[in-house]
C-alpha positions as CSV (number, residue, x, y, z in Angstrom):
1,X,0.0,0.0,0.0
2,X,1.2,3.4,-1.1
3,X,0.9,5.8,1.6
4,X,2.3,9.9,1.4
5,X,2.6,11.6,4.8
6,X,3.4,15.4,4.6
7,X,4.5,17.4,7.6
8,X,5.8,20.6,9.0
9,X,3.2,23.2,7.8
10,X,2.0,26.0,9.5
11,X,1.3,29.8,10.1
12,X,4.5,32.0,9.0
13,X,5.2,35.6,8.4
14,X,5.9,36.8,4.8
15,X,10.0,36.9,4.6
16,X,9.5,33.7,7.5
17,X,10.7,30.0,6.5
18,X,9.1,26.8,6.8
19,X,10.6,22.9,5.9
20,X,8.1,20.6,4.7
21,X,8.9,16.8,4.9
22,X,7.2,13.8,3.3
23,X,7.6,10.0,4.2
24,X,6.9,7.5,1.1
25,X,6.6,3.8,1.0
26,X,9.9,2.5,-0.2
27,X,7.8,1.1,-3.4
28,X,7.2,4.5,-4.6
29,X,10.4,6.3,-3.8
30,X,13.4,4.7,-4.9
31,X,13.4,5.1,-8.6
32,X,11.1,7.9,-9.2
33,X,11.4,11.5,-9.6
34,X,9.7,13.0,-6.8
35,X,7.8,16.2,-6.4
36,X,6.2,18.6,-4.7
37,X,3.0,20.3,-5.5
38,X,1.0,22.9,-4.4
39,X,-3.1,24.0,-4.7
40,X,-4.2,27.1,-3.6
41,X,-8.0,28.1,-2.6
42,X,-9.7,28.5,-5.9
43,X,-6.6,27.3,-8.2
44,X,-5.8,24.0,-9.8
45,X,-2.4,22.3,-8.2
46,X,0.6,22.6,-9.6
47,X,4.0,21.4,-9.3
48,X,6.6,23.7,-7.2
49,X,9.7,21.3,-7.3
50,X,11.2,17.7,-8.0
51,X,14.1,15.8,-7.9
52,X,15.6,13.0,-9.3
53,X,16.5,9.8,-7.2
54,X,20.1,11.0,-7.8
55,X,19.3,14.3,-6.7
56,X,18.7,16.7,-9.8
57,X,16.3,19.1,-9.3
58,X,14.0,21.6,-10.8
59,X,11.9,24.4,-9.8
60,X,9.0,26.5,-10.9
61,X,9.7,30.3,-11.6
62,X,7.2,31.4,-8.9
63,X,10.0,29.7,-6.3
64,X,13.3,29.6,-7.8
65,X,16.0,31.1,-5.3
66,X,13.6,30.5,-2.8
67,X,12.5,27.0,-2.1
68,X,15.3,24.2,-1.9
69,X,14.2,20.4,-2.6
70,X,16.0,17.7,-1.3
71,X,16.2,13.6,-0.3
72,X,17.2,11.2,1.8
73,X,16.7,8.4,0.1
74,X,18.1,6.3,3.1
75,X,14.4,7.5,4.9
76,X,12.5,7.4,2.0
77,X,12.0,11.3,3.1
78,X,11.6,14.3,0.8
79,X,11.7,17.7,1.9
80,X,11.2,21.0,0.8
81,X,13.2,24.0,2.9
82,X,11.4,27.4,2.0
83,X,12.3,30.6,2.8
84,X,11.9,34.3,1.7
85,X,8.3,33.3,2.0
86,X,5.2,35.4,0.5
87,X,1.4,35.3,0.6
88,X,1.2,33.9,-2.4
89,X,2.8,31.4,-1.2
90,X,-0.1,30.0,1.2
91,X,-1.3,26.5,-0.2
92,X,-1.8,23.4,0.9
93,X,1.5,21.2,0.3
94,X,1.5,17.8,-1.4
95,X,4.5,15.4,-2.4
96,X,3.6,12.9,-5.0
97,X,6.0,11.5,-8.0
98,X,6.6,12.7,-10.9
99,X,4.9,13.1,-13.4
100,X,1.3,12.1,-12.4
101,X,0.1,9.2,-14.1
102,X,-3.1,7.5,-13.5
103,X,-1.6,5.6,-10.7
104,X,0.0,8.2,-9.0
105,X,-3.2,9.9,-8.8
106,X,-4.5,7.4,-6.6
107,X,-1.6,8.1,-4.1
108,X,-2.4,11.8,-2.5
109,X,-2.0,12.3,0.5
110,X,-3.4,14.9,3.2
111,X,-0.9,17.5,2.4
112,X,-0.1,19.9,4.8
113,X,-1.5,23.5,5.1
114,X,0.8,26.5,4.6
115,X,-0.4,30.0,5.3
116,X,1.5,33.0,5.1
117,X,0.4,36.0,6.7
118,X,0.9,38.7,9.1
């Protein structure tokens, strides 16, 4: 059984940082690219960053310089570190693979809730 847990949301101020960390079963995480998406109230979700079992990454624009991906593929953890944070920002937080196929979609999990505000 599949199974994503996301962590480490919360209430920050704008310029504040948060890390974000996801636990994956093993099945899902050793091979795959992994990601981590984003939907905001009212908007479709959308991918903010992934990374490569060997530990290439990419960002969207809307985060680059901000957000930092990373894995321990030891803990079959993925984390995102982000800082410089904005309103804009506020979402809830999902990992997943990458890309979404019509497997992956079955494998959501809670996310976690970021707000940013003052």
């Amino acid at each position: 059984q599949v199974q994503l847990v996301e962590s480490g949301g919360g209430l920050v101020q704008p310029g504040g940082s948060l890390r974000l960390s996801c636990a994956a079963s093993g099945s899902i995480f050793s091979n795959n690219w992994m990601g981590w998406y984003r939907q905001a109230p009212g908007k479709e979700r959308e991918l903010v960053a992934r990374i490569t079992s060997l530990g290439l990454k990419n960002y969207a624009d809307s985060v680059k310089g901000r957000f930092r991906i990373s894995r321990d593929n030891a803990k079959n953890t993925v984390y995102l570190h982000m800082d410089s944070l904005k309103p804009e920002d506020t979402a809830v937080y999902y990992c997943n693979v990458w890309p979404i196929t019509a497997r992956a979609g079955d494998y959501w999990g809670q996310g976690t809730q970021v707000t940013v505000s003052s």
